[in-house]
N, C-alpha and C positions, 0 to 999 in steps of 0.2 A: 357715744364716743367710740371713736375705732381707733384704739390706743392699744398696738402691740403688746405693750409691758403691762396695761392695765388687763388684758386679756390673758398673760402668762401669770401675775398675781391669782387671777379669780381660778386658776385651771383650766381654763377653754384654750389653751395652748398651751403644749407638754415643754417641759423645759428644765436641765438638769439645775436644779436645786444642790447649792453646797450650804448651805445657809438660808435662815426663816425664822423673825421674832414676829411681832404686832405691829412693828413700824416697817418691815424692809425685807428685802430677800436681798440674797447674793446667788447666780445664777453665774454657771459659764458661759463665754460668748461666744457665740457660733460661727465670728468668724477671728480667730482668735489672731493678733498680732505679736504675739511673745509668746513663751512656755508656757507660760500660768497667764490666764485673761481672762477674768472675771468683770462682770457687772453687779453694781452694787443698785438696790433701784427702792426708793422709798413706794412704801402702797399707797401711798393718796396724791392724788394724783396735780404737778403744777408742773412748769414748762422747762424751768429753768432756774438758776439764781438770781436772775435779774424779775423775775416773777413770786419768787416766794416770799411770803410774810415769816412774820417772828415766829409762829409756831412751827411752820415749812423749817426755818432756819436751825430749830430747836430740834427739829428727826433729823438733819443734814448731819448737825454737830454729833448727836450720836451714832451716826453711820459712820464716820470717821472714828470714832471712838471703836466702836466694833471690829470695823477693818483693820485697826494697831491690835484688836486684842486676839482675832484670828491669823494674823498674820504666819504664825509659825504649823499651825493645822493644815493653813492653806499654801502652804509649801514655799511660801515669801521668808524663811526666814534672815536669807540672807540681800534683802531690799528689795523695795518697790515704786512703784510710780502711778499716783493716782491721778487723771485728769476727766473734767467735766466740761461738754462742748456743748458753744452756748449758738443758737442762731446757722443760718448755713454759710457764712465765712469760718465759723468755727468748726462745721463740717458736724454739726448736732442732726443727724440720723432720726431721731425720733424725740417728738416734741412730748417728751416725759423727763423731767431731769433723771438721769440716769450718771455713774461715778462708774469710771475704765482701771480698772486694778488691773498693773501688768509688771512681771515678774517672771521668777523661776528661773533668769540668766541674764547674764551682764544687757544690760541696756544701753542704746546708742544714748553717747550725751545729746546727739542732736534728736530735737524734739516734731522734725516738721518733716 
């Protein structure tokens, strides 16, 4: 598999780590669209939400749970916007589900 994010997990590609449990990293994103723009990226590896099973679903749910509970470490304390791009109409970059944490300053209401 030549899977970018599964290559940044194992360390075969250096990559700023702000966060690291058993299930996930949180990593900045190198091309960042807001102040604070973080990746949220489960280790095991599935494509999307339209791909993952109950168990996939059950590290999603706690990645979110994580992301609310670092939110003020990681400099969101005053709001966030997390979105996850599915397919290339959705403009999903790399076929790893991956979560777009973006923050650190007023955010356009518009989303596109």
């Amino acid at each position: 598999m030549d899977c970018i994010f599964c290559k940044i997990i194992k360390g075969e590609i250096p990559s700023t780590k702000v966060y690291e449990d058993k299930k996930m990293i949180i990593i900045n994103d190198i091309a960042p669209q807001a102040a604070k723009h973080y990746l949220a990226i489960p280790k095991v590896h599935f494509a999307n939400i339209v791909e993952m099973d109950k168990k996939q679903a059950k590290i999603v749910g706690k990645m979110l749970k994580t992301i609310g509970e670092l939110a003020d470490s990681l400099g969101l304390q005053d709001g966030f916007r997390i979105v996850s791009n599915k397919g290339e109409n959705g403009c999903q970059s790399v076929g790893h589900l991956h979560i777009h944490i973006l923050g650190g300053e007023k955010l356009s209401e518009k989303m596109g």
